[in-house]
C-alpha positions as MATLAB code, in Angstrom:
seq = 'XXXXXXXXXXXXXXXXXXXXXXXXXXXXXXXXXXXXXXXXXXXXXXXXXXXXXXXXXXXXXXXXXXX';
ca = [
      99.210  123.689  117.311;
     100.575  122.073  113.789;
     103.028  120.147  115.998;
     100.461  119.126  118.839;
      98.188  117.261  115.594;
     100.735  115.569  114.292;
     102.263  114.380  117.229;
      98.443  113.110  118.262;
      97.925  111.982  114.956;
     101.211  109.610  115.303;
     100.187  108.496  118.888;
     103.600  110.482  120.405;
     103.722  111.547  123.805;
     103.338  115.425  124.543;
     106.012  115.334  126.944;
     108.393  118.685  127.615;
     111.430  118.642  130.104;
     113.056  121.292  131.840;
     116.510  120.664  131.358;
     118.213  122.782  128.680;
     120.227  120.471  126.929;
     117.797  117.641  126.906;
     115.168  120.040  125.289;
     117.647  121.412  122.436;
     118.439  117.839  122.020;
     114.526  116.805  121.480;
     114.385  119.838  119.144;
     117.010  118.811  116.886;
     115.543  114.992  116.850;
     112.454  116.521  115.760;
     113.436  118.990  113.007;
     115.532  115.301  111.894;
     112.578  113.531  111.267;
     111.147  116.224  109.690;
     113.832  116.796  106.993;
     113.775  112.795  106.856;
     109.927  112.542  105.678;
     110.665  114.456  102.541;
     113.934  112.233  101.712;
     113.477  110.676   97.730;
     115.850  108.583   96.029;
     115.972  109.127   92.049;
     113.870  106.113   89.904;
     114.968  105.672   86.573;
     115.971  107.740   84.161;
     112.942  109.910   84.078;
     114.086  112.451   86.535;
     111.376  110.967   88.933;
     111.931  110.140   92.646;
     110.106  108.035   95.117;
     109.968  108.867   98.398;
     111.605  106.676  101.282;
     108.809  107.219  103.398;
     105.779  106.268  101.533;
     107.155  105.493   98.112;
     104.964  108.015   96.656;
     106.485  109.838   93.173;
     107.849  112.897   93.201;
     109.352  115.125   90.752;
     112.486  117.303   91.415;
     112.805  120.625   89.975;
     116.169  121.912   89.540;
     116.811  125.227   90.597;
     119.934  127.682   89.851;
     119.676  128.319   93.939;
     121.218  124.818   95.715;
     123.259  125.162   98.408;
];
């Protein structure tokens, strides 16, 4: 349901296909765009980052668990 509002809420189709490789193909596009709203480049020397999206401020908190 999450995915059906946001889709509506961005105007995208609700399309599905039945081919196998076409729809592992959407999925990955998707779960792209996804991790590509929460991309943030660093802004000063602050520590801050804006997001690429929406330029909005964000603030990263280093962890001792990166990958």
């Amino acid at each position: 349901m999450q995915l059906e509002r946001i889709m509506e809420r961005y105007e995208l189709p609700l399309i599905t296909t039945h081919d196998q490789r076409k729809f592992y193909e959407n999925v990955r596009k998707a779960l792209v765009v996804g991790y590509f709203m929460q991309v943030a480049h660093k802004e000063g020397e602050k520590g801050s980052y804006l997001t690429v999206k929406d330029h909005q401020v964000s603030i990263h908190f280093p962890t001792r668990n990166h990958i």
